[in-house]
N, C-alpha and C positions, 0 to 999 in steps of 0.2 A: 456464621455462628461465632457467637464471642466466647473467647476461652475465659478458663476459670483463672483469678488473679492470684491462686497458692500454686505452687509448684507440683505440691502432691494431685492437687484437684486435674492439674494438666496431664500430668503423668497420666492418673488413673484414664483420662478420658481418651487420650490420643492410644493407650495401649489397649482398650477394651473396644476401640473404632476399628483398630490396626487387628484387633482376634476376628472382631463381625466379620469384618470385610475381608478377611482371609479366608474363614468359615464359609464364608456366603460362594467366591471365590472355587474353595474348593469340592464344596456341596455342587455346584453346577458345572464343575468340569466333572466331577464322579458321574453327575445324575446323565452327562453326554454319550458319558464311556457305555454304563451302564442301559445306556436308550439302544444301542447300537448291538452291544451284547444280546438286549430283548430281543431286540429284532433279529438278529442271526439266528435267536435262540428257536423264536417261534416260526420263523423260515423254513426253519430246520424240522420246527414239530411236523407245521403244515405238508411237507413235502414227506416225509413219515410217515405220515397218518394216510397219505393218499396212495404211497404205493404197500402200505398193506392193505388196506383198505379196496383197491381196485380187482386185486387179484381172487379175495374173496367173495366179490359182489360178481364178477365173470364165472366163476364156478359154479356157485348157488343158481345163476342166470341160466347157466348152459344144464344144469338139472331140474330145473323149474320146467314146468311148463308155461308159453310166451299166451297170455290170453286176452293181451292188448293194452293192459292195465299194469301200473306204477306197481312198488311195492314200497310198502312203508316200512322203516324199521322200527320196532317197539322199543318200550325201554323198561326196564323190572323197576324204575321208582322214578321219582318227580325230582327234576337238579337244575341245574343249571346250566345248560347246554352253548358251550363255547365255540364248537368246531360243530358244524353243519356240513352235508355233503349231498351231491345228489350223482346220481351214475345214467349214463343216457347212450342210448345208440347212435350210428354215425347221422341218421336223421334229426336229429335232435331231440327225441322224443323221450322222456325219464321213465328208466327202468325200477332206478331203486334211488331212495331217499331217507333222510335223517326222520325221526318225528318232530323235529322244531324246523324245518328246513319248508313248512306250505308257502310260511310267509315272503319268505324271501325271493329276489329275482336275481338269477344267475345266471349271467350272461352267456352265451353259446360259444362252443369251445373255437377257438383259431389255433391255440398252438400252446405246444405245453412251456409251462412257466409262471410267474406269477401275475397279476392285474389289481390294480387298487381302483376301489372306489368311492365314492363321497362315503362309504358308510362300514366298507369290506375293504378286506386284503384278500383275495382269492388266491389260490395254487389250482393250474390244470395239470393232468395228466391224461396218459389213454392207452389204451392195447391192444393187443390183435390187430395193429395198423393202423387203431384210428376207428376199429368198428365200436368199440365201448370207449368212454371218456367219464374221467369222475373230474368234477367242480367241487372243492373246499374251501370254505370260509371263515373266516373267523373277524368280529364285529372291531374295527377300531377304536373302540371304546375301551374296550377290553385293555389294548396294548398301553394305551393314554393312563388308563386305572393305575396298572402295573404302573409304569413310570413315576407317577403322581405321588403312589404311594412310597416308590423309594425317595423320590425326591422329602416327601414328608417326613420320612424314617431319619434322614440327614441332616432335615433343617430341626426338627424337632428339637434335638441335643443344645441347637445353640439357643432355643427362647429359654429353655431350662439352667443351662450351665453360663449362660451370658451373666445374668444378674448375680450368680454364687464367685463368675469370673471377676466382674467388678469387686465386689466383696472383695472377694482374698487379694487383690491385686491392692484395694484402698488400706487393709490391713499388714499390706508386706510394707507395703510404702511409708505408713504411719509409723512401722518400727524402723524400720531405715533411716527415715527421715528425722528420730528422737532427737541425735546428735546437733544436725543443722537448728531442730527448733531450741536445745538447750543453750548456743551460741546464739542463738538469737535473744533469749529468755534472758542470757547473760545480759547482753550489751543491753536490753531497754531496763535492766536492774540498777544499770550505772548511774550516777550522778555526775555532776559537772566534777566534783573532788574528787573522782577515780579513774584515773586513767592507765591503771596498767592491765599489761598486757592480757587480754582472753585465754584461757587456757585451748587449745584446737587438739590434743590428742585424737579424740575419737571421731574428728570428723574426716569423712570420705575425701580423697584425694582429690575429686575433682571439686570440692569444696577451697579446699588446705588454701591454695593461692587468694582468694579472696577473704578469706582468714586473718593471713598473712598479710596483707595488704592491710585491713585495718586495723592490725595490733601496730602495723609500722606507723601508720596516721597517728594510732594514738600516743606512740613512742614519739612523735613527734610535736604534737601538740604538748605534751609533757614538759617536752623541753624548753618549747617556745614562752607556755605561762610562766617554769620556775625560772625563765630569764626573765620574763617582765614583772613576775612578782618580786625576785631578787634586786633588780633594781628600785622598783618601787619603793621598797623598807629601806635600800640600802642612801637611796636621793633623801628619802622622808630624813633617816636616823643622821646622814651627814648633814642635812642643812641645819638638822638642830641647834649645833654646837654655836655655826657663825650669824645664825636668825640670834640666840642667846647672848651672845657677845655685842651684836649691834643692837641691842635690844638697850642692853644693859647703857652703853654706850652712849646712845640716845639719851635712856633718863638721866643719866648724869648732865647731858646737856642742858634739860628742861630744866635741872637744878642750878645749873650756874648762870643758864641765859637769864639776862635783863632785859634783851628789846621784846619787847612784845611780838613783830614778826619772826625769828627767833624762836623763841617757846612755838607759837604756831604752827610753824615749819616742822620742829621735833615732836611736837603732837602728829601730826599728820602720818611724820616716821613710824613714829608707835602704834600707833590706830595699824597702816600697812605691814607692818614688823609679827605685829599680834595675827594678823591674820593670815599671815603667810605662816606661824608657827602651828596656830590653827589645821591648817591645809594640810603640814608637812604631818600632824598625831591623825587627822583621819585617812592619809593615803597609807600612814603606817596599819590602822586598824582592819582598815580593806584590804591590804596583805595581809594582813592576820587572818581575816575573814574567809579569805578564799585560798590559801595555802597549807592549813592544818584543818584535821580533823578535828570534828565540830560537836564528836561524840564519845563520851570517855566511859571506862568500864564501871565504875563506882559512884552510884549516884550523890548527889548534892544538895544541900539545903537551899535552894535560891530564895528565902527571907533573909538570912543572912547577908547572901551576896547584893542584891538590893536595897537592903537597908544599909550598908555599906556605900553605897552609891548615891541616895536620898541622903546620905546626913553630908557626902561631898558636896551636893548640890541645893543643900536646904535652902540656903540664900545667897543668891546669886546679884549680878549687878542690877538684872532687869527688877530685882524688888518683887518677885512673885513667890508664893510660897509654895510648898508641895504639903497637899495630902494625903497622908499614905494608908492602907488599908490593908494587914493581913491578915489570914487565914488563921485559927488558930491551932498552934503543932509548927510540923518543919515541912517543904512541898520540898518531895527530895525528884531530882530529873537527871538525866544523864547527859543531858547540854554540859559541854563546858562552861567552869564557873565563866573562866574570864571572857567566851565569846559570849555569855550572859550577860557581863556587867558592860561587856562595849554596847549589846545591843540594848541594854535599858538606859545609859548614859545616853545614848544619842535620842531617843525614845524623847528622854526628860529635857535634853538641851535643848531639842526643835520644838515641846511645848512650852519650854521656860521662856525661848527665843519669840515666837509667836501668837502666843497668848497673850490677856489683857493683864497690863502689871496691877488690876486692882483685885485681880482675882485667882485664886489659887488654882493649882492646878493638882488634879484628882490620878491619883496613883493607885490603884489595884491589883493584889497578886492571891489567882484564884486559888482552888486548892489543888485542881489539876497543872496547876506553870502555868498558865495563861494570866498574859501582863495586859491590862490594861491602860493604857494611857490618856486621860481627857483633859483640856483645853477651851477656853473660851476664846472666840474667834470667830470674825466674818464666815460664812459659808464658803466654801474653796467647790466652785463648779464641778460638775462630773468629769468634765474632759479636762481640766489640769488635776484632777485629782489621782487619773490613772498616770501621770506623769513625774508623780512627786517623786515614783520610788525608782526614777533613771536619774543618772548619776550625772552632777552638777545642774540638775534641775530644781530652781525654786520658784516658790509660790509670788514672794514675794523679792523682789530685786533691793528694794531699800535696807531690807535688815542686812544684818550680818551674822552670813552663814558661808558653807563652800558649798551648798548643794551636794553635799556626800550624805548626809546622815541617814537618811532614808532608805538609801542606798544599800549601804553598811548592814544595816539591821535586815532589810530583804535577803541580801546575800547569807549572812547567817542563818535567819528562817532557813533557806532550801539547805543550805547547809547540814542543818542539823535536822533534815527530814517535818519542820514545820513548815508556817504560813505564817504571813504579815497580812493583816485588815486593815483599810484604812476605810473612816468614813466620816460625813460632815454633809450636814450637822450631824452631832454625836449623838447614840441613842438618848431617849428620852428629851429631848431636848431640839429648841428649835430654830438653835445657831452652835456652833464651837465643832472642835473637831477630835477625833476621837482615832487611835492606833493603838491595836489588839495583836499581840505575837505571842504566839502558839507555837511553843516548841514539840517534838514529837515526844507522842504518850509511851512513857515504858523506859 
């Protein structure tokens, strides 16, 4: 049998197996006790019944007159007759008998005591030495009934009170159990940005240690991110300074060089200069992303904040334009502004970056906070398509990107209780590519 995969489901079943099977258990050590008592009991009747019964039927016998023939005994109403007996002389021959006793055969007396037979329990007795002898019986059916029916009296209890036992057993365990499912309810409520500690008050001791175990996990993992997000801002925010300085450095050189290889060389710098400063503002953002809360109490205009970011990015080197589209009024959200504008800044740089430079690129902000972004653009396959948004992965190897952007903006999404879409070709349309981020409603 396969057990139930809840805890409670196990409980209930192995404790209402554990009541049957004790029940059952102890209904048939009773019903033994009880078989043996019968028997003593009605041993006791039979043997009762015979020596009152003998000394009567000798008396009657000895004032009757003997005129070869049985005598019957009558009976004042119709029953159902248990105990049969019949009384016979030393020849074997029946003096007196029960009126349900024609049928029966009664074996001839050898000695007083009892005799069983396929169908009877006899008691003999006899008197006056042996001249009169009475036979009593009584049907083993009888004693089987009796038994049958205490055994039934015993089991009875448990087909009735089993399933009310289950019951109350599923409903003590259901309240017991509130605790363990509210720490459960806890930890699948979490998100990647909340790691502290579960509160474990009310859970049962023999819970507490596994409790405790992973609020220490999670005290730990705590740690381990704010040291690698700590470094990450802190690598990104240092290299700024000296990528800046040899930046600068550089175009001075581009300016004073004459040789042609020369300038070449310090292009080359600059090109690598740029994109390592690059690197260093999106690992900074991805700290951003995944280190602060992604949700603030006072909502926000994000037309504002977007428009803000559309008019940084109006025209850029690639010569593509943006067009923008909003809502009319304010789309207020409780995303942060600025984890908003990193994630529509990258949004806009990856279709400014990969889009065609003859064609503009379509900006949308619903009236619910849903960003649209569209792109014209080769078809991007399904299988690198679910790839875009892991980190340092790009579509394409010749541009120039870090393969963070995508990244970034995902992280955010869960962040802030939304989603990131991505698809291609973009709706209506039957090439370019299209990313839809959906911050959470409310």
């Amino acid at each position: 049998m396969r057990l139930p995969r809840s805890l409670q489901g196990r409980l209930v079943l192995t404790i209402s197996l554990s009541v049957g099977v004790v029940w059952i258990i102890s209904a048939l050590i009773a019903e033994t006790v009880i078989r043996e008592n019968l028997d003593k009991m009605f041993d006791s009747a039979l043997e009762e019944t015979a020596q009152r019964i003998l000394p009567l039927a000798v008396q009657e016998l000895f004032e009757a007159e003997d005129d070869g023939t049985s005598q019957m005994i009558s009976t004042l109403r119709e029953h159902d007759e248990f105990l049969t007996y019949v009384v016979r002389d030393r020849s074997g021959r029946i003096l007196l008998q029960s009126h349900d006793s024609r049928d029966q055969e009664f074996p001839p007396f050898e000695q007083t005591g009892f005799i069983t037979t396929e169908k009877y329990i006899l008691y003999y007795d006899a008197a006056l030495g042996g001249d009169y002898t009475i036979t009593i019986a009584e049907p083993l059916k009888h004693r089987a009934e009796a038994a049958r029916e205490t055994l039934l009296a015993l089991g009875l209890p448990l087909v009735l009170l089993l399933p009310l036992t289950i019951g109350a057993i599923w409903i003590l365990l259901h309240f017991m159990l509130g605790s363990l499912r509210g720490f459960r309810d806890e930890l699948a409520a979490r998100d990647g940005q909340d790691l502290a500690p579960v509160a474990t008050g009310k859970l049962p001791t023999e819970i507490l240690p596994v409790a405790e175990a992973v609020n220490a996990l999670l005290e730990r993992l705590q740690s381990t991110l704010v040291a690698e997000r700590s470094f990450a801002t802190n690598a990104a925010h240092e290299l700024r300074t000296p990528v800046a300085a040899a930046l600068a450095q550089t175009q001075r050189l581009q300016a004073e060089a004459t040789d042609e290889n020369t300038v070449q060389r310090a292009n080359n710098i600059e090109s690598a200069l740029k994109r390592l400063n690059r690197m260093s503002e999106k690992l900074m953002q991805m700290a951003r992303a995944e280190g602060a809360s992604l949700r603030v109490d006072i909502p926000h205009d994000l037309t504002k904040v977007l428009q803000m970011v559309v008019n940084d990015l109006a025209y850029s080197d690639t010569g593509n334009q943006i067009e923008l589209t909003l809502p009319q009024g304010p789309v207020l959200s409780r995303i942060d502004p600025d984890a908003f504008a990193i994630a529509a800044r990258n949004l806009l740089e990856n279709a400014l970056r990969h889009g065609r430079s003859d064609t503009p690129v379509n900006v949308t902000l619903h009236k619910d906070g849903t960003l649209t972004v569209v792109n014209a653009s080769p078809v991007v396959p399904p299988e690198d398509l679910k790839k875009l948004t892991h980190r340092f992965a790009r579509q394409d190897r010749n541009t120039d990107g870090s393969g963070l952007g995508l990244s970034i903006v995902q992280v955010i999404a869960e962040g802030a209780g939304g989603k990131l879409e991505l698809r291609s070709p973009a709706r209506h349309r039957a090439d370019g590519f299209e990313a839809v981020f959906s911050p959470a409603k409310g």
